[in-house]
Biopython code that builds the backbone (N, CA, C, O; Angstrom):
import numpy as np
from Bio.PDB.StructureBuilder import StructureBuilder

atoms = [
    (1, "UNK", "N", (0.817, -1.183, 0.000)),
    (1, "UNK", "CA", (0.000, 0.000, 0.000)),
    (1, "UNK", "C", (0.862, 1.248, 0.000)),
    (1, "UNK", "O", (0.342, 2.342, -0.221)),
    (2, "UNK", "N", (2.122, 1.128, 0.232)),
    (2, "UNK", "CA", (2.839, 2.058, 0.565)),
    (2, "UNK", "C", (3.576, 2.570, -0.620)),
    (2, "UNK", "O", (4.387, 3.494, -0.549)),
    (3, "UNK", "N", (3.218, 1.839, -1.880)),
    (3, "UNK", "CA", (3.768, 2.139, -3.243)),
    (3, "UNK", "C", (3.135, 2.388, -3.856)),
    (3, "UNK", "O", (3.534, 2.400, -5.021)),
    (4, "UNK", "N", (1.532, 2.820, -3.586)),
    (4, "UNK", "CA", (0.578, 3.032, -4.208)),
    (4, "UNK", "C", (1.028, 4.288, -5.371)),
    (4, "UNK", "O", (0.983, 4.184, -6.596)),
    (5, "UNK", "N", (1.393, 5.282, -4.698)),
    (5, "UNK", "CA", (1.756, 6.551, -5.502)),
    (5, "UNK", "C", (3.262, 6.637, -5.861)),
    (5, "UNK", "O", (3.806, 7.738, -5.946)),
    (6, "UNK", "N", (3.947, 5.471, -6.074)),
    (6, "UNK", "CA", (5.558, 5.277, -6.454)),
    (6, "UNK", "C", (5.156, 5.755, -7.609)),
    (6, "UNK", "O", (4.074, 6.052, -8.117)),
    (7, "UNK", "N", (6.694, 5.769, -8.034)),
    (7, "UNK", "CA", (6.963, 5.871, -9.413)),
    (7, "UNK", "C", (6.604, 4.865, -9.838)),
    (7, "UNK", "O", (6.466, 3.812, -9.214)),
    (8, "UNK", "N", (6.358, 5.117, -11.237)),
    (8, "UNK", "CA", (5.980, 3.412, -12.141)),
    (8, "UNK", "C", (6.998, 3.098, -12.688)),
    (8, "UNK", "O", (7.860, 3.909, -13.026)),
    (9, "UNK", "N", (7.062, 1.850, -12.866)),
    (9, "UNK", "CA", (8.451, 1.293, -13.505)),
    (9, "UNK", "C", (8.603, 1.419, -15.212)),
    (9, "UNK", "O", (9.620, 1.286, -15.893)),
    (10, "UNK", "N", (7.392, 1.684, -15.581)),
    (10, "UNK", "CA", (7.260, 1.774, -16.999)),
    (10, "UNK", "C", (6.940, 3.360, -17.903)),
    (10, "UNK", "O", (6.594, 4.486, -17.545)),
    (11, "UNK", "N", (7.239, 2.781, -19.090)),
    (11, "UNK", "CA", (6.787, 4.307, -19.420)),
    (11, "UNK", "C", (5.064, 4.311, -20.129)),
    (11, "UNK", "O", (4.811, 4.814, -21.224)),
    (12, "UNK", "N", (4.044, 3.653, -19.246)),
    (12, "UNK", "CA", (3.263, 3.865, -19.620)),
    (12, "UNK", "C", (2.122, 3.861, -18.726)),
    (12, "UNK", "O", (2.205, 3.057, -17.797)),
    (13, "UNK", "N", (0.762, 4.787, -18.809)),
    (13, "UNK", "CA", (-0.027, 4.785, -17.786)),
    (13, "UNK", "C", (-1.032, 3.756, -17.948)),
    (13, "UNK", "O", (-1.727, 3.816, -18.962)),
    (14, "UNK", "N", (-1.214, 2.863, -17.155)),
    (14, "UNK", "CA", (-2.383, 1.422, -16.805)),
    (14, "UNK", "C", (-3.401, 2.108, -16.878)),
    (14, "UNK", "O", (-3.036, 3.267, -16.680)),
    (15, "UNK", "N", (-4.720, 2.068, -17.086)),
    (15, "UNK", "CA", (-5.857, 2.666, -16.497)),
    (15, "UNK", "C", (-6.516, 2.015, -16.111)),
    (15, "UNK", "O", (-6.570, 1.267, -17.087)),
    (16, "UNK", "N", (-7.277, 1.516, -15.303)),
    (16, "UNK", "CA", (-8.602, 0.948, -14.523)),
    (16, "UNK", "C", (-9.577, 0.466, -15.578)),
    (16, "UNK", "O", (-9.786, 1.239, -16.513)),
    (17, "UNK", "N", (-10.284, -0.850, -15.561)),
    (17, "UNK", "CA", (-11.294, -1.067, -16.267)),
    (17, "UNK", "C", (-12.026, 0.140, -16.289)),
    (17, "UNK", "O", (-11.897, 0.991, -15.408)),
    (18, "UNK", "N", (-12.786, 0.257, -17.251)),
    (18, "UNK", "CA", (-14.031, 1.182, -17.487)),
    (18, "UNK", "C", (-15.184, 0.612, -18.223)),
    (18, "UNK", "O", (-15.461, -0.032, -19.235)),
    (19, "UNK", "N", (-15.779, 1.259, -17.055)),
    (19, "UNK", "CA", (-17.580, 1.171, -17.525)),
    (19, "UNK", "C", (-18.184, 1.370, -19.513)),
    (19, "UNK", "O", (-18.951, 0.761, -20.258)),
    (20, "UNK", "N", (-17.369, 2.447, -19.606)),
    (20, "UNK", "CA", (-18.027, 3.267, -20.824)),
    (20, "UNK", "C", (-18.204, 2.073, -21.845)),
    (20, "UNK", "O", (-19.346, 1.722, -22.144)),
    (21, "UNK", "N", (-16.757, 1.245, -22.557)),
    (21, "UNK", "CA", (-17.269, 0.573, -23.928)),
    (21, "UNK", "C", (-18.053, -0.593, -23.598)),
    (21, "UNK", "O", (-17.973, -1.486, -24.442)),
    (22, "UNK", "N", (-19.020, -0.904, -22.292)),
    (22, "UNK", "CA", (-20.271, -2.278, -22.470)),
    (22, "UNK", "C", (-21.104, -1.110, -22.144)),
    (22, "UNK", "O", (-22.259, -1.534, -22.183)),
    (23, "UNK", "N", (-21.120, 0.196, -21.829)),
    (23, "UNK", "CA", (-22.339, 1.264, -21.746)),
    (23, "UNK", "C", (-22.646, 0.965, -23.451)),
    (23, "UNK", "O", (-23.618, 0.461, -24.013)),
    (24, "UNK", "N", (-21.087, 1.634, -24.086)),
    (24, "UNK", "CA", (-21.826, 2.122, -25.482)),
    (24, "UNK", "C", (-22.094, 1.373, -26.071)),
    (24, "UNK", "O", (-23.044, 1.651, -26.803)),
    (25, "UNK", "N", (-21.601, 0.149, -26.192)),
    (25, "UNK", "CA", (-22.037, -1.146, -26.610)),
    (25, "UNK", "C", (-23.694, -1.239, -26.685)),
    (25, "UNK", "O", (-24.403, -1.142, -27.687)),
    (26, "UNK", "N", (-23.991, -1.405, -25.629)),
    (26, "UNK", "CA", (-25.293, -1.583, -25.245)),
    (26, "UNK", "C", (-26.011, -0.398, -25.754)),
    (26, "UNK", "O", (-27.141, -0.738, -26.103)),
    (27, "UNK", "N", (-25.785, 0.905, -25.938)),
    (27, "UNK", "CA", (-26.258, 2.161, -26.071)),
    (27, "UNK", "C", (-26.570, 2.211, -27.769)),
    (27, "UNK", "O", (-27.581, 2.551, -28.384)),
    (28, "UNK", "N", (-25.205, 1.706, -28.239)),
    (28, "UNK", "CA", (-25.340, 1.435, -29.878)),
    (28, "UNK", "C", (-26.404, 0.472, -29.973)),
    (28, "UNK", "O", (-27.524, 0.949, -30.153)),
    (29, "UNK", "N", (-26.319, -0.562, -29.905)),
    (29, "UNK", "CA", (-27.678, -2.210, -30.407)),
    (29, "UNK", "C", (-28.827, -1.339, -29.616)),
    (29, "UNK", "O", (-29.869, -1.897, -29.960)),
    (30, "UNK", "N", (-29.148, -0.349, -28.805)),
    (30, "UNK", "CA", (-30.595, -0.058, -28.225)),
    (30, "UNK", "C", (-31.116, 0.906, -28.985)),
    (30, "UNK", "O", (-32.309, 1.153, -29.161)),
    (31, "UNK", "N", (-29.963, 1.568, -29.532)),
    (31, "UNK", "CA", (-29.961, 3.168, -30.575)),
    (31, "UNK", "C", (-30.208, 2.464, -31.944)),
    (31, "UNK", "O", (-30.920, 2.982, -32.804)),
    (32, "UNK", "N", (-29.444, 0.977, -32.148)),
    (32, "UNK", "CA", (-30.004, 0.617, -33.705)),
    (32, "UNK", "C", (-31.592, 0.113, -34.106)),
    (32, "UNK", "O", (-32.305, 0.041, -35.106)),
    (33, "UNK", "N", (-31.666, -0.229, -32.438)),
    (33, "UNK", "CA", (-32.880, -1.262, -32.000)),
    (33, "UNK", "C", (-34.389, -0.429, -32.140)),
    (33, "UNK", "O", (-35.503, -0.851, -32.448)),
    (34, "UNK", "N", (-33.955, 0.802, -31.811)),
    (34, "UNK", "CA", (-34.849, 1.715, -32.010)),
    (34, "UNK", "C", (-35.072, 2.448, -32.894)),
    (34, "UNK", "O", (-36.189, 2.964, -32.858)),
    (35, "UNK", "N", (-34.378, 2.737, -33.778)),
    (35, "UNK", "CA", (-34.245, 3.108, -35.201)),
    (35, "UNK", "C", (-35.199, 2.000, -35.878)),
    (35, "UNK", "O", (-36.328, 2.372, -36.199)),
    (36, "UNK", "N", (-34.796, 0.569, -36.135)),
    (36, "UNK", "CA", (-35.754, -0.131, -36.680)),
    (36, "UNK", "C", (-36.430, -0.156, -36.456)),
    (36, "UNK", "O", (-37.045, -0.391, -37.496)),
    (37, "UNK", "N", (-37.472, -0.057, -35.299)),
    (37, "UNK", "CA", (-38.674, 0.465, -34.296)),
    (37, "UNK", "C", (-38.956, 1.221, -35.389)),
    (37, "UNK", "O", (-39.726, 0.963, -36.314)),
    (38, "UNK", "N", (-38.325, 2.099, -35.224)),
    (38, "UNK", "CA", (-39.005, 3.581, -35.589)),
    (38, "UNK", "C", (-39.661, 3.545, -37.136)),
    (38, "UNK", "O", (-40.781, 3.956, -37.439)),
    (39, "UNK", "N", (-38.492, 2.840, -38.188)),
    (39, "UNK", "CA", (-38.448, 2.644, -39.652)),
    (39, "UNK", "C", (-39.994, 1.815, -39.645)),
    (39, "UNK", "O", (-40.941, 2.232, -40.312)),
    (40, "UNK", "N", (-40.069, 0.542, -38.749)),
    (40, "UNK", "CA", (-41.067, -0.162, -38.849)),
    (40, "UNK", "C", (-42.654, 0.327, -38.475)),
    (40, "UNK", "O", (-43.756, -0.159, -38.731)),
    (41, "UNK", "N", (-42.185, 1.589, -37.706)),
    (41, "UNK", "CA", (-43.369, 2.354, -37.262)),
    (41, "UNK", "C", (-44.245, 3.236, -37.985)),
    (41, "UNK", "O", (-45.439, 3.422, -37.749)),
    (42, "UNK", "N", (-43.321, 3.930, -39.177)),
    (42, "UNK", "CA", (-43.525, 4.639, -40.199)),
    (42, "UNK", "C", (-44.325, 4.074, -41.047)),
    (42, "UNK", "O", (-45.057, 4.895, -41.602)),
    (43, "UNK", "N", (-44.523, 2.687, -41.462)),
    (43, "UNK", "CA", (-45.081, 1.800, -42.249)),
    (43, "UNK", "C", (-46.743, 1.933, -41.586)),
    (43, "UNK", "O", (-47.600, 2.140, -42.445)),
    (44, "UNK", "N", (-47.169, 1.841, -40.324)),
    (44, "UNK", "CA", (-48.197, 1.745, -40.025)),
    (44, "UNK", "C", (-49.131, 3.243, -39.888)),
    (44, "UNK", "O", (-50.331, 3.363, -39.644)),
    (45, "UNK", "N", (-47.818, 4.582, -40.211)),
    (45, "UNK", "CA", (-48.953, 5.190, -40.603)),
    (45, "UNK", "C", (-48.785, 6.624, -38.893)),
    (45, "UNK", "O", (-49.112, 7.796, -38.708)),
    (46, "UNK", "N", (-48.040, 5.432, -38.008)),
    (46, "UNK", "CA", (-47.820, 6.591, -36.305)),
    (46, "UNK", "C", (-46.152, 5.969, -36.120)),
    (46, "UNK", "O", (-45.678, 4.875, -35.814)),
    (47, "UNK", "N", (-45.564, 7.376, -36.502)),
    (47, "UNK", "CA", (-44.068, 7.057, -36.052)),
    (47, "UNK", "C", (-43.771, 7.303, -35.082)),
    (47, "UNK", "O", (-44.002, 8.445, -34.683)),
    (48, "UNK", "N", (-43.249, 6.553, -34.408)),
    (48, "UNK", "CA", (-43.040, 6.995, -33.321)),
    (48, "UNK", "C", (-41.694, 7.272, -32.616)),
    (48, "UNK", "O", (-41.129, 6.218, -32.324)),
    (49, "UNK", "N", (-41.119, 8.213, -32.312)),
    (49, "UNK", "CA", (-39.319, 8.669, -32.037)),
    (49, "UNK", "C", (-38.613, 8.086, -30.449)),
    (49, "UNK", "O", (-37.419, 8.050, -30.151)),
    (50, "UNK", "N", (-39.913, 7.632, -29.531)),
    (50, "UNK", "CA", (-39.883, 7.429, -28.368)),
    (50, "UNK", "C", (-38.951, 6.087, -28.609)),
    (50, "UNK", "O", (-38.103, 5.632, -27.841)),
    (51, "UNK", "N", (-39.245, 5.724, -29.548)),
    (51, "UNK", "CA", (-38.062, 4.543, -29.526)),
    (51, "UNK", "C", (-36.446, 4.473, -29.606)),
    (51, "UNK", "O", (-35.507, 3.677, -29.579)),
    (52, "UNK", "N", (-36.590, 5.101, -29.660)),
    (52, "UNK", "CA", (-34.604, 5.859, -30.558)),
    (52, "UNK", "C", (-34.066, 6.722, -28.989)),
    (52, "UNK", "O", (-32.939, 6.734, -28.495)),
    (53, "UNK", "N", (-35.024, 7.225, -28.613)),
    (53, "UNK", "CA", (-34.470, 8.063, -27.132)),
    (53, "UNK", "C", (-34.109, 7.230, -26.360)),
    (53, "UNK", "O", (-32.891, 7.404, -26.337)),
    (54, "UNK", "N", (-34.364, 6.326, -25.615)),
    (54, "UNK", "CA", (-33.204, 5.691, -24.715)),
    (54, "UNK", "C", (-31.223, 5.390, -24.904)),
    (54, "UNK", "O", (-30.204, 5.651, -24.265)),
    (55, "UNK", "N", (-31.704, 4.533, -26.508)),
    (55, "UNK", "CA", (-30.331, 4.373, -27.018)),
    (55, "UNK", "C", (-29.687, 5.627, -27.068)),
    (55, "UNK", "O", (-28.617, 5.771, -26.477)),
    (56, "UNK", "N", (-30.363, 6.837, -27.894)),
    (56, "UNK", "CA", (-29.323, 8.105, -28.137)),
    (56, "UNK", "C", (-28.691, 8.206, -26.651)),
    (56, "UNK", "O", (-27.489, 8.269, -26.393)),
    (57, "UNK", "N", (-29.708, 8.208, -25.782)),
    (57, "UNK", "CA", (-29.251, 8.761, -24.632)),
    (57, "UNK", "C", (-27.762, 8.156, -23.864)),
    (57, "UNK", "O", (-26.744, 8.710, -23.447)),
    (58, "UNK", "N", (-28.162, 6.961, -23.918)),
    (58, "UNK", "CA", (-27.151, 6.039, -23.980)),
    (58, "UNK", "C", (-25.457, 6.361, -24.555)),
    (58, "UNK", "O", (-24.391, 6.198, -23.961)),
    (59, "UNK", "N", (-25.726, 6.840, -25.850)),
    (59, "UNK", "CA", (-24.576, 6.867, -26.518)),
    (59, "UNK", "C", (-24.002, 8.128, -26.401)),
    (59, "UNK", "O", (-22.871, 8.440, -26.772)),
    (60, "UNK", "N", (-25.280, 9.227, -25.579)),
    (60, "UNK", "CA", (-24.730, 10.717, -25.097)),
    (60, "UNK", "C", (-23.998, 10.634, -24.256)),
    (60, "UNK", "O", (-22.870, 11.107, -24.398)),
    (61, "UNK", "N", (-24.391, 9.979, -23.038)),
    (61, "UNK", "CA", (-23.850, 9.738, -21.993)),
    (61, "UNK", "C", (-22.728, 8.732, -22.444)),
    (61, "UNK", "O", (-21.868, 9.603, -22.318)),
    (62, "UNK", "N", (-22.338, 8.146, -22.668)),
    (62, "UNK", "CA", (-20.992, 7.061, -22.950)),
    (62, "UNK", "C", (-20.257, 8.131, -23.568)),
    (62, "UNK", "O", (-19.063, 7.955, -23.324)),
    (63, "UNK", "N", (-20.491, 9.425, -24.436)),
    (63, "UNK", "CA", (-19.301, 10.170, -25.037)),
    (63, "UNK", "C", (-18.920, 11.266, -23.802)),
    (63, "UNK", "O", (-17.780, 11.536, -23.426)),
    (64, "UNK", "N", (-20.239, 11.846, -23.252)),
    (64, "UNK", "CA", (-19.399, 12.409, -22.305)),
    (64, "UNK", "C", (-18.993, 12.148, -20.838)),
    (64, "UNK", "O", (-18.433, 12.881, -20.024)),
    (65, "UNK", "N", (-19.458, 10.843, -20.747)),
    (65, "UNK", "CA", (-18.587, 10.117, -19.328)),
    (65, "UNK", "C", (-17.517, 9.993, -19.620)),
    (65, "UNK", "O", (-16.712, 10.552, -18.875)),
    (66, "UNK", "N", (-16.901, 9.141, -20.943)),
    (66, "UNK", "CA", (-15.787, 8.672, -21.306)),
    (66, "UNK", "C", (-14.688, 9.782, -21.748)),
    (66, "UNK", "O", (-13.516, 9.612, -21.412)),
    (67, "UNK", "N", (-15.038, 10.820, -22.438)),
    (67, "UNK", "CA", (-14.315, 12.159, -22.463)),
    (67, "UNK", "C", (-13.884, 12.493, -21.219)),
    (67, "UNK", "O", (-12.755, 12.888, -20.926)),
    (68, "UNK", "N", (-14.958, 12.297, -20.377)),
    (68, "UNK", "CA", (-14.532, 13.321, -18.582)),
    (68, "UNK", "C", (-13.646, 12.393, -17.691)),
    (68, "UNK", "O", (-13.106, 12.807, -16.665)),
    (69, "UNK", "N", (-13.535, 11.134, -18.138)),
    (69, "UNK", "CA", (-12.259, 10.156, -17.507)),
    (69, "UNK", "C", (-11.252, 10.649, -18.334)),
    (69, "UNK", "O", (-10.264, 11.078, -17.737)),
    (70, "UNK", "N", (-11.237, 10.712, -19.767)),
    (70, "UNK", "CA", (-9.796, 10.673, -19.981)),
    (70, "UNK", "C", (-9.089, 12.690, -19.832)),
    (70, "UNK", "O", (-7.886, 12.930, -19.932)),
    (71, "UNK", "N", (-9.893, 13.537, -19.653)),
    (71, "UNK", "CA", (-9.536, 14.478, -19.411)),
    (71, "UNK", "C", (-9.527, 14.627, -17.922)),
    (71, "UNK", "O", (-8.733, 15.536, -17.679)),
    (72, "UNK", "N", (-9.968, 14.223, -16.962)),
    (72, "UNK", "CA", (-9.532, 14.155, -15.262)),
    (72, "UNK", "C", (-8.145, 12.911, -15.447)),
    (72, "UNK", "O", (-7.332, 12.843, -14.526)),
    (73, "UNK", "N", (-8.000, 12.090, -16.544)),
    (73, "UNK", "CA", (-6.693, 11.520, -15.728)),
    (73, "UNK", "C", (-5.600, 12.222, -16.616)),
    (73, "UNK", "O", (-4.442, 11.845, -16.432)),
    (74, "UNK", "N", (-5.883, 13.426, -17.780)),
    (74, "UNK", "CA", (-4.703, 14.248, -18.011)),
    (74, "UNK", "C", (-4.694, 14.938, -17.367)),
    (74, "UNK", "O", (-3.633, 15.547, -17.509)),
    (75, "UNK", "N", (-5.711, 15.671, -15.992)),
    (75, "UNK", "CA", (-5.030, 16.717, -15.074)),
    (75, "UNK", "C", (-4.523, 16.132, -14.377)),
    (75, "UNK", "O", (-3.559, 16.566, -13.746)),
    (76, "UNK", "N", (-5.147, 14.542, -14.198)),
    (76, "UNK", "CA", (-4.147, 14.182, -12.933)),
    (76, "UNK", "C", (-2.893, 13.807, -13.015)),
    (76, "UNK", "O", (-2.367, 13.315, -12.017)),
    (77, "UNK", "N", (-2.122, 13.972, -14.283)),
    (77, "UNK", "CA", (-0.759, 14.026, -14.539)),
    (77, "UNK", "C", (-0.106, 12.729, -14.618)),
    (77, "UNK", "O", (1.080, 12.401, -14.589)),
    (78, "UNK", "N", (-1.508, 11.890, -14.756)),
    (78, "UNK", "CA", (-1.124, 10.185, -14.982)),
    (78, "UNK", "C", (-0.127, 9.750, -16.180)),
    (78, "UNK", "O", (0.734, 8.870, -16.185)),
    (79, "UNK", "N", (-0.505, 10.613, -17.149)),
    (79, "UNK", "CA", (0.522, 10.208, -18.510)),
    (79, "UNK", "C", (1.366, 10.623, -18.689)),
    (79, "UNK", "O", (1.566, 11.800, -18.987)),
    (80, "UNK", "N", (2.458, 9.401, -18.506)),
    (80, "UNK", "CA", (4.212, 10.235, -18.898)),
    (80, "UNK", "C", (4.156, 10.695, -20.316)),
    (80, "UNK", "O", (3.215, 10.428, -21.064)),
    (81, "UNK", "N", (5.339, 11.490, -20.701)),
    (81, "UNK", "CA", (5.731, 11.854, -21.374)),
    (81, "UNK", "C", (6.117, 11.321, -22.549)),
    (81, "UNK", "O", (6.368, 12.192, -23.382)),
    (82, "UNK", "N", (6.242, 10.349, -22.882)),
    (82, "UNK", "CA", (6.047, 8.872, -23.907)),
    (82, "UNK", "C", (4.488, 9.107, -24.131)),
    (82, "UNK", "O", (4.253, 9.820, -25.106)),
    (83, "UNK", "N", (3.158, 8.568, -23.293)),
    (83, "UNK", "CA", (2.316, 8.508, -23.686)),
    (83, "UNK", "C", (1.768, 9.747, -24.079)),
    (83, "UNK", "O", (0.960, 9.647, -25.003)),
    (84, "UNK", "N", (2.029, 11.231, -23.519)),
    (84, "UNK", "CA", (2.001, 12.489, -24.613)),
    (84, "UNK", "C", (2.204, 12.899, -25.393)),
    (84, "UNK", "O", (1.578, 13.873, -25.808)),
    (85, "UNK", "N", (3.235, 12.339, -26.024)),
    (85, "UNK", "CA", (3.790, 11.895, -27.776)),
    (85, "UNK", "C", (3.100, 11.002, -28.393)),
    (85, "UNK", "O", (2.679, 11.254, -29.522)),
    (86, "UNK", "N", (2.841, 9.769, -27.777)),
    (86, "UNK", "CA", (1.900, 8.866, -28.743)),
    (86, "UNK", "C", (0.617, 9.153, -28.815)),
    (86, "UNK", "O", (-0.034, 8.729, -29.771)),
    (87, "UNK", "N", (0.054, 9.883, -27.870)),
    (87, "UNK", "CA", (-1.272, 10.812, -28.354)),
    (87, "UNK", "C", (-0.696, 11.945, -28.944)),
    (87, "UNK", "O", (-1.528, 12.707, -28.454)),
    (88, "UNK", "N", (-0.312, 12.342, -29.283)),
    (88, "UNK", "CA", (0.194, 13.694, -30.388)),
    (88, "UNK", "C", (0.238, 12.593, -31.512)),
    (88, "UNK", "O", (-0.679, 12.938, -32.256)),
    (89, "UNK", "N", (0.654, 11.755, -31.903)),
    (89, "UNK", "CA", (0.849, 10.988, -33.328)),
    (89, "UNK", "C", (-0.345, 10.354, -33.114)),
    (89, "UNK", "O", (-1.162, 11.214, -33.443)),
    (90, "UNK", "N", (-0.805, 9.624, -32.853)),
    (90, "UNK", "CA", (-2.517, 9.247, -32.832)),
    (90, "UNK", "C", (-3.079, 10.239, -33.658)),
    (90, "UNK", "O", (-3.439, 10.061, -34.822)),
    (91, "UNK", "N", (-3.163, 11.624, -32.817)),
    (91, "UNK", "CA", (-4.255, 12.581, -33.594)),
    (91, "UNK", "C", (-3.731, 12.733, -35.029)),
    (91, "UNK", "O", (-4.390, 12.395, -36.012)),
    (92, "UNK", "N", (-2.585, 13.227, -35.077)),
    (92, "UNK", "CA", (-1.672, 13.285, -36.249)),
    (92, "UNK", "C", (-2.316, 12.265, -37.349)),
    (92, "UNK", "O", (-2.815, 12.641, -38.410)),
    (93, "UNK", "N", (-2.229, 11.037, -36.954)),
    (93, "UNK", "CA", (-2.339, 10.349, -38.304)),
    (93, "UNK", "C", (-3.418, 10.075, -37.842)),
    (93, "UNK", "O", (-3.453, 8.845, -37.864)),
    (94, "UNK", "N", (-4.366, 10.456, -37.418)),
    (94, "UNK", "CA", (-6.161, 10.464, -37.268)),
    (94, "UNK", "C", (-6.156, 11.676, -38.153)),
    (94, "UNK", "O", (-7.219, 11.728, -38.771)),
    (95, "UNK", "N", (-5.431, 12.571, -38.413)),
    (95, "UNK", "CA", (-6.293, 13.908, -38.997)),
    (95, "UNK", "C", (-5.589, 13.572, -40.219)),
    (95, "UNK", "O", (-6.350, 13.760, -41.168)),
    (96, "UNK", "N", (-4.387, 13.127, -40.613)),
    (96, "UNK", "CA", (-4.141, 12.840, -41.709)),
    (96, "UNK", "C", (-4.551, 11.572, -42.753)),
    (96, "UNK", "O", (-4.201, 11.382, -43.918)),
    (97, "UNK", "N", (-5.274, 10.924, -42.028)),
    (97, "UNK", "CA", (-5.711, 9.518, -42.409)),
    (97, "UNK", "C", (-7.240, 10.260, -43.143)),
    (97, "UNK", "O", (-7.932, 9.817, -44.060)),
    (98, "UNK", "N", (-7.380, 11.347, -42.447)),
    (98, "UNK", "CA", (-8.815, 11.907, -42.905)),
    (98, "UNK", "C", (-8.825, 12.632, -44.276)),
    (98, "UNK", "O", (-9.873, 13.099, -44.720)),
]
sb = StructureBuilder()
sb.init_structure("model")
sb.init_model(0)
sb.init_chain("A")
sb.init_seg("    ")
for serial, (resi, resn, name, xyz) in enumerate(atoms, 1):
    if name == "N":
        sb.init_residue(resn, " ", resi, " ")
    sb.init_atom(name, np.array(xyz, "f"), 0.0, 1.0, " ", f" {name:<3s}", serial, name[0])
structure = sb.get_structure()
């Protein structure tokens, strides 16, 4: 317990399981689930949107839970300096891949 806040031996930050990708998981198949709802609803004439709102909600919340972990563990100064470069080239060839 007493090494809890040591230095790490590596140059990279571990993070804790997370909740978010079986949220969005689940948030996506309830958001597709309801969409076909909805497509199938249109046919009878009463569409109805009430179906599609849970999933969206779902997939709102999974972007900004999961944003607000990984920006509280860059204030908390969890990522060395290695892993601040390999997110600088991530985005890099994310914006250039585009």
């Amino acid at each position: 317990m007493a090494q809890a806040h040591a230095k790490p031996q590596h140059d990279y930050h571990l993070v804790n399981p997370s909740p978010w990708p079986i949220i969005g998981a689940v948030g996506a198949i309830t958001l597709a689930i309801g969409l076909l709802m909805y497509l199938m609803s249109r046919k009878t004439g009463n569409p109805e949107l009430w179906y599609v709102l849970p999933g969206l909600a779902l997939v709102v919340l999974t972007m900004f839970g999961w944003w607000r972990d990984v920006i509280l563990e860059a204030h908390a100064g969890d990522e060395t300096p290695v892993v601040q470069l390999h997110l600088r080239y991530g985005m890099i060839l994310f914006i250039a891949s585009e």
